[in-house]
N, C-alpha and C positions, 0 to 999 in steps of 0.2 A: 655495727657501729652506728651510733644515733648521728643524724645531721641534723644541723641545727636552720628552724625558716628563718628567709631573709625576711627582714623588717618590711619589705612592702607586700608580701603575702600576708603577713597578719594584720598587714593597714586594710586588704582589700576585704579580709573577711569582717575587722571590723567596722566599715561602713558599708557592710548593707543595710538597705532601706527595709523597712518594716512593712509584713503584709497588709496589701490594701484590698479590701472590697468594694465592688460597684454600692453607688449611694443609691442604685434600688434595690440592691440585696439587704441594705441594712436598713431603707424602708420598710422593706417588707418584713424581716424581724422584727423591727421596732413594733409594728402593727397589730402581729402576731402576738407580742408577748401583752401589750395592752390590753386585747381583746381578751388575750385569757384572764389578764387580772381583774377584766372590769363586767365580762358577759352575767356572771351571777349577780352578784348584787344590781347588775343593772336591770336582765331580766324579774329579780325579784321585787325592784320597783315598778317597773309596767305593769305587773300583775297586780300592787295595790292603789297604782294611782287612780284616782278617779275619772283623770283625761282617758284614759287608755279603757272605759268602759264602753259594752258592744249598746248603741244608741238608734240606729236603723240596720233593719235587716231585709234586704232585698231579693224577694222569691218571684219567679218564673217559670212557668209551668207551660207547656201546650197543651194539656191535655185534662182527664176529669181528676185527678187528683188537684184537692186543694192546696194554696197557700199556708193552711194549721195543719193540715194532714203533715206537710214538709217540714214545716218547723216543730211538730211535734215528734218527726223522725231526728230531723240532724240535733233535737237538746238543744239548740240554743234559746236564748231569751234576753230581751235589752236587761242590761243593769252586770250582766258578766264580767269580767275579765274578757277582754279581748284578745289576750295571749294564751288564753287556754280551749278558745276556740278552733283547733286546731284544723285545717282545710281537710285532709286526707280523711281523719276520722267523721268529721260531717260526710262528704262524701260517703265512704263505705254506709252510713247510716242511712241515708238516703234513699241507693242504689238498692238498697235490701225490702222498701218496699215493690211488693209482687211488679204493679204496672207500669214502675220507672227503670228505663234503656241503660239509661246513663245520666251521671249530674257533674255540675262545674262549682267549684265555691275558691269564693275570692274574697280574702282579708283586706281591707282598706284600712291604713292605722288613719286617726287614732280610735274611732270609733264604728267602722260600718260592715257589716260582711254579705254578702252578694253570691247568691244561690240560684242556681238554674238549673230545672230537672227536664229531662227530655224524656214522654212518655212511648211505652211500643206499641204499637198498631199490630192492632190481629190482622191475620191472612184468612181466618176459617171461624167457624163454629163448630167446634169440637165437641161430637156427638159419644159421650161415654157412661150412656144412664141418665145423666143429668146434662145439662148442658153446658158449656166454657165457651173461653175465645182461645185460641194459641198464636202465638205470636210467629214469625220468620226463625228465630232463636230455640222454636220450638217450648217458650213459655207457656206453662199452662194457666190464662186467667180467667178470673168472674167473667162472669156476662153484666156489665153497665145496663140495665135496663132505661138507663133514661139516654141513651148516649148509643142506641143499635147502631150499626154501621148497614147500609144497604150492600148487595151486589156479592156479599163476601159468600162462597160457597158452604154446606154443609161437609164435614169432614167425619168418617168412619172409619175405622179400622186402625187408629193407632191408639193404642189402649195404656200399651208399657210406660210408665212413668215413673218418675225417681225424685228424690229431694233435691231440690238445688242447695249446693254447700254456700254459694254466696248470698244467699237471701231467702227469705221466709213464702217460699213456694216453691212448687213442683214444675217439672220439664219434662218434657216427651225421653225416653230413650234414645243413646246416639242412635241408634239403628233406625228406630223412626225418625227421627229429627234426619238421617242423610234421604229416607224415602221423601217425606214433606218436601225437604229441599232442592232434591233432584227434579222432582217433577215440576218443583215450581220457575226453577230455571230452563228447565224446556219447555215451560209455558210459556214465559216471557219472550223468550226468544224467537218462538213460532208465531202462525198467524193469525192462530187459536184465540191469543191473547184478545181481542176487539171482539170476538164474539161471546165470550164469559164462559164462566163454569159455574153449576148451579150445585153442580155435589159430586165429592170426590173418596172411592171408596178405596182401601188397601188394606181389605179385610183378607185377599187371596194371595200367598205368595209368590213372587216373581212378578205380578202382574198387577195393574193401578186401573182402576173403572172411572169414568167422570161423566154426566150430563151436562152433554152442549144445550149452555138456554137457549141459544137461537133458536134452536128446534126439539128440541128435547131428544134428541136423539144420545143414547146408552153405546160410549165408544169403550172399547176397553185397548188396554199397549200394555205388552212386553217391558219387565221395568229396567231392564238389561240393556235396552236401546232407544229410550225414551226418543231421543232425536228422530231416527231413522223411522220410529212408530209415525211422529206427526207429519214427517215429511209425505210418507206412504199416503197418510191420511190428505192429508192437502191433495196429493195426485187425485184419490179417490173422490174429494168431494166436487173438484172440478170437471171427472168424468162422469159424476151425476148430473151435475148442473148441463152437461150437453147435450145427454140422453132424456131432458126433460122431465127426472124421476122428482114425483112431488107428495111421495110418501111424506108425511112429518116424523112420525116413531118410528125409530128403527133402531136393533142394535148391531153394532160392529166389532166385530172381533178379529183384531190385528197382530195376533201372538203369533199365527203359522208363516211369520216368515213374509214371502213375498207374497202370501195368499191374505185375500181379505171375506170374512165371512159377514154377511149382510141380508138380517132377517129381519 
């Protein structure tokens, strides 16, 4: 049997209130739909106005790569479109030449873009037939002959090298690049570091050779335990220094362990 509603059940259902949204929800539509109607022809005006053309262009450099060398990397040139100067892609252009780390570019509307290139510092002169620098990153570069670097040691024995995918030169092998790097952080951190290294070989495997310039002496370590190698070493040079030995050559050989061999 149907029953029939009472007249104030159909009053209640007829005066509901109408859904309401927050008036930042509908800000934010509203915004939304604007931007999609107006981004294109708006960006296709910036690209022809003539305010929105690129008018200074601010390069920084630390190092021997010039200010045309970099602008002739990143393509730009005043009189462009400044909206098709795009940051990321300067960049990547940039970074691809061999002796730039890393670079920063920054769009100024309406007209300026603002580039700064940070170059790498070799660690070594990289000795492979001809001569290079390599960098910490294990970059293989030129030798700047106007721009030597003093003090940096001569480097032997890492030969392996491979194309870098991100730019238009070569890089040591991971395997050499973790030898390079291994020894160079237990250089740093011992106390090795204030007396210098004049040349460093890892022509042998397992094992890293280096002349201390202080005295020329030919140390070679175990490359398995680089730490414990210079620690050993540190004990020995100060049981020299008591015993009054005033040898200057001498080579040492610190692979047996706790034994140190000294001719």
């Amino acid at each position: 049997m149907l029953k029939r509603k009472s007249a104030n059940c159909r009053s209640r259902r007829g005066n509901r209130s109408p859904v309401r949204f927050p008036r930042g929800v509908i800000a934010v539509l509203a915004a939304a739909a604007l931007v999609t109607a107006l981004v294109p022809p708006g960006m296709s005006w910036l690209r022809k106005s003539p305010y929105f053309r690129v008018s200074v262009i601010d390069i920084t450099t630390d190092g021997s790569v010039t200010r045309e060398q970099i602008a002739a990397a990143a393509g730009v040139f005043p009189g462009m479109p400044i909206m098709e100067a795009a940051p990321a892609d300067i960049k990547q252009r940039v970074e691809r030449i061999a002796s730039v780390k890393s670079a920063s570019v920054r769009r100024v509307l309406p007209s300026k873009l603002i580039i700064s290139a940070k170059q790498r510092v070799p660690v070594g002169y990289l000795c492979r037939g001809a001569m290079y620098q390599v960098d910490e990153d294990g970059v293989v570069l030129p030798v700047d002959r106007e721009r030597l670097r003093r003090g940096l040691p001569l480097v032997f024995g890492l030969n392996d090298t491979t194309a870098d995918t991100a730019g238009d030169r070569r890089v040591l092998s991971v395997f050499d690049r973790l030898r390079l790097l291994s020894f160079r952080k237990a250089i740093m951190a011992g106390p090795l570091q204030s007396a210098g290294i004049s040349q460093i070989d890892f022509s042998h495997a397992g094992s890293v050779s280096f002349i201390r310039a202080a005295d020329g002496a030919e140390i070679t370590l175990d490359e398995s335990d680089l730490g414990a190698g210079l620690a050993h070493l540190g004990r020995l040079t100060e049981v020299m220094k008591e015993e009054n030995d005033s040898v200057d050559r001498r080579h040492i050989n610190l692979c047996g362990g706790n034994l140190a061999f000294v001719y």
